[in-house]
N, C-alpha and C positions, 0 to 999 in steps of 0.2 A: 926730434924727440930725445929727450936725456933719459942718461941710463938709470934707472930703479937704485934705490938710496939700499943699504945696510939694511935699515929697517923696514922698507918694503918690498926688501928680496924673504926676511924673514917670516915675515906676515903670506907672502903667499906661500913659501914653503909649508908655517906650518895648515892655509890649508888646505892645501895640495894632500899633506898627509895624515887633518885628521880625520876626514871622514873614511879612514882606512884601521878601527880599531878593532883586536882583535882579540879574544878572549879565551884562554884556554882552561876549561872546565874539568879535562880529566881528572885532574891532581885534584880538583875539590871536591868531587864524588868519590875520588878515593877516602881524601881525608872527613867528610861523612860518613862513610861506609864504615870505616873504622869508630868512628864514635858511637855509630846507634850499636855496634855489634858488643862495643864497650858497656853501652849501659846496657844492655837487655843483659849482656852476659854477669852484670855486679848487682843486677836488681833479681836475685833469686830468693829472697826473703828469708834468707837465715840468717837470726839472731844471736848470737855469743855475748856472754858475760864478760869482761874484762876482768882475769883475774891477779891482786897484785904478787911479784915473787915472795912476798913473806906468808902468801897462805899456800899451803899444802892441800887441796882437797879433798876428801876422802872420792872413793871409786865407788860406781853403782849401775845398776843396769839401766836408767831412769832412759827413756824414747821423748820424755815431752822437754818441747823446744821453749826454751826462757823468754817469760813475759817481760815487759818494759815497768819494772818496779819501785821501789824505795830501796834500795841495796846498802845491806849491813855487813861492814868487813869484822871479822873477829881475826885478830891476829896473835902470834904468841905476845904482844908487847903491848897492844893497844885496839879502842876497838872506836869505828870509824862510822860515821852516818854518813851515805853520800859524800864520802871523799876528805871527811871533814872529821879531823880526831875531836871525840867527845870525856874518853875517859880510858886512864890508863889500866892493863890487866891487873897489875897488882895491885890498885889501890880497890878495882870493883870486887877481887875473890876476899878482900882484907875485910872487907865491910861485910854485916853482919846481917843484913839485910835482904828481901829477896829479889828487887830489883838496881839497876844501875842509875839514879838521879839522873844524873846530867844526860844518859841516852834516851831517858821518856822525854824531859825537856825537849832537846832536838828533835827527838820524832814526834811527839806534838805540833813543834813550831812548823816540821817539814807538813803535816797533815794538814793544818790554817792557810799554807802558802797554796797545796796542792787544791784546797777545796776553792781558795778566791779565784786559782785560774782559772778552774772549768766547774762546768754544770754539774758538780759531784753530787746524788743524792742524799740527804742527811740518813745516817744510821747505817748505810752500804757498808761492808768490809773492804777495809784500806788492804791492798797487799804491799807486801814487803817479800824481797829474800834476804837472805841470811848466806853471808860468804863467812864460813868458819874452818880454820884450821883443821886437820884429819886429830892432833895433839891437844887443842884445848879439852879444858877438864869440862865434862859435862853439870860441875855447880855454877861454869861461868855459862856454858849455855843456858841452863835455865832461867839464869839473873836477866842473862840477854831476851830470852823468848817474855818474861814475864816484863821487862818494861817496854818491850813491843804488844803487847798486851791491854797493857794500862795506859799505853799513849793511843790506841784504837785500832791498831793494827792486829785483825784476828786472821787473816790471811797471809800466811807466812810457807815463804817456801824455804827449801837448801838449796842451793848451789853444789853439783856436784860433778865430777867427770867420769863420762862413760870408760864403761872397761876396755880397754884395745887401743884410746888414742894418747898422743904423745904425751 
């Protein structure tokens, strides 16, 4: 009888040793354990506004927790629809007018976008908030709430920060 070849010493080693496999589960129920505790612990339903550093909020004692809206930044510089500059402050308090052109455009166009994506009913109140400086003049709010107005937004909130937090 000759001696088993290189490769049919290797063939029965490996299977000699694979039906010897062996699996060690601790560490994976650890590292499940850790994730479900992760999300239940980040899934507690509170919403926060993102506020940018050039607005200042004003303070208020306000308890209700912010809906998922149309958000309108008013800054000292410029004022923002959804993330997106539409008109700058000096040129809307310069104008003689009572609302902001180019901010009913955008908030129109954002209402059309908002109504194709879902089942919106016609005539509902569109909400919006309003992120405004604690500093802007209240001619440029007004400018601002009345082309939120005339673009169809009559549900209009502020954005504001409770008294006590940083």
């Amino acid at each position: 009888m000759a001696a088993p070849s290189a490769l049919e010493r290797r063939a029965a080693r490996r299977a000699r040793n694979g039906s010897m496999v062996d699996m060690n589960l601790v560490s994976l129920i650890d590292v499940f354990t850790i994730l479900i505790f992760f999300l239940l612990s980040s899934a507690t339903g509170v919403e926060t506004l993102v506020s940018p550093r050039a607005v200042r909020l004003p303070l208020a004692d306000a308890q209700q927790a912010p809906r998922e809206t149309v958000v309108v930044v008013v800054t000292d510089q410029e004022v923002l629809a959804e993330g997106r500059s539409v008109a700058r402050v000096a040129d809307a308090l310069a104008d003689a007018g009572d609302r902001i052109p180019a901010l009913e455009t955008e908030l129109a166009l954002l209402a059309r976008r908002k109504a194709l994506r879902s089942d919106h009913a016609a005539g509902a109140a569109q909400a919006l908030t309003i992120l405004g400086d604690r500093a802007i003049p209240y001619r440029l709010l007004r400018k601002v709430m009345s082309s939120c107005a005339a673009a169809g937004y009559t549900d209009v909130s502020f954005a504001v920060r409770r008294r006590g937090e940083a």
